[in-house]
C-alpha positions in Angstrom: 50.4 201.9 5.1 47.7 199.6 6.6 50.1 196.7 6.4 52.9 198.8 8.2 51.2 201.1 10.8 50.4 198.2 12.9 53.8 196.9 13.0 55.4 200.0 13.8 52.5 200.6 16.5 53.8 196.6 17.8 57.2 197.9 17.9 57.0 200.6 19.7 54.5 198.8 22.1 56.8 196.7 22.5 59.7 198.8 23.8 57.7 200.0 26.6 56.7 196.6 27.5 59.9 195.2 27.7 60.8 198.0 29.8 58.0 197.4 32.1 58.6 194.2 32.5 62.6 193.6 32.7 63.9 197.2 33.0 63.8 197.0 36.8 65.8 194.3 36.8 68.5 196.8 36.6 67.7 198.0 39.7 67.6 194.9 41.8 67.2 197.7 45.7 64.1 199.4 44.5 61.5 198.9 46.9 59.1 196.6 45.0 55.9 198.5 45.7 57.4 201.6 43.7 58.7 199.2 40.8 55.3 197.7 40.3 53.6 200.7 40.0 56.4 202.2 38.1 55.7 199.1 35.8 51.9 199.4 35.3 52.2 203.5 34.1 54.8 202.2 31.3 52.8 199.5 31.0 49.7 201.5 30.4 51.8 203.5 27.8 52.0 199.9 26.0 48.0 199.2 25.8 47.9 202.3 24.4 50.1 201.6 21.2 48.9 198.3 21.3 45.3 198.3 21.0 45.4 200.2 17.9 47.7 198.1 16.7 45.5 195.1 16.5 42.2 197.0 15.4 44.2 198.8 12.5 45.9 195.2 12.1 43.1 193.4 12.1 41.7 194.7 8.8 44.5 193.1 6.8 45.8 190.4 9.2 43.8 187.4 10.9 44.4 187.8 14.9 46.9 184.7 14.6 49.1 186.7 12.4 49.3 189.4 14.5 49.7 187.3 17.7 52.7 185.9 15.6 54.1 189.7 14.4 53.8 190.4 18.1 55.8 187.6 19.3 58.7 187.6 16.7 58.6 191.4 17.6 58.8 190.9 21.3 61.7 188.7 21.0 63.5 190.9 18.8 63.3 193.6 21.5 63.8 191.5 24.1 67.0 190.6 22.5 68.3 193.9 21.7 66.9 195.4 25.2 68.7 192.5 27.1 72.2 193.1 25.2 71.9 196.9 25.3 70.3 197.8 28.7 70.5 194.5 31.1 73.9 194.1 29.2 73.6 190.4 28.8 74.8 188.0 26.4 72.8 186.1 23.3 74.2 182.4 23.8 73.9 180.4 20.4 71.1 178.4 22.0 69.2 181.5 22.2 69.4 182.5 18.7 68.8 178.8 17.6 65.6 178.9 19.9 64.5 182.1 18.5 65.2 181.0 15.0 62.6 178.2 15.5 60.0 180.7 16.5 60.9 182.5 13.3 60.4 179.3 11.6 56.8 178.9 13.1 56.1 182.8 12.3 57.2 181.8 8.5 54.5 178.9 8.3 51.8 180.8 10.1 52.3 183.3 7.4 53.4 181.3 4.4 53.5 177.7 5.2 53.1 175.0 2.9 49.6 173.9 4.7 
């Protein structure tokens, strides 16, 4: 459970940060004094999930590791959230670019070095 419970906390942290950050992109006439600060309360939602995150984490992970769980997971949402809520399309370019982050999360985490 050590293991897991941080990357479910990421997750989840993750989802609300994405939607602070992108999700008023789907409302392009909001004034943007009330989308900022709309922003910063889901965004506070986020710290909370993700501060215990890393100090559970960080008894079984090195901070790199979980910098790199956070980024592959952050992409992932990102990916779903801009095909599901933005309704924007993946090109091939983008997978291939996020497939080379993978690749860099794989050697951070099992690399040959």
């Amino acid at each position: 459970m050590t293991y897991a419970l941080p990357v479910l906390l990421l997750i989840a942290s993750n989802v609300f940060m994405t939607a602070a950050w992108y999700g008023h992109l789907k409302y392009p006439h909001a004034p943007l004094l009330i989308v900022i600060f709309a922003s910063w309360g889901i965004a506070l939602i986020e710290y909370f999930l993700a501060v215990p995150a890393n100090r559970i984490g960080h008894a079984v992970y090195s901070t790199a590791q979980l910098k790199t769980i956070q980024e592959v997971i952050s992409l992932a949402v990102f990916a779903g959230f801009s095909v599901l809520f933005l309704k924007e399309s993946l090109t091939l370019n983008h997978l291939i670019g996020f497939s080379l982050i993978g690749l860099g999360a794989f050697v951070i985490f099992k690399g040959p070095f």
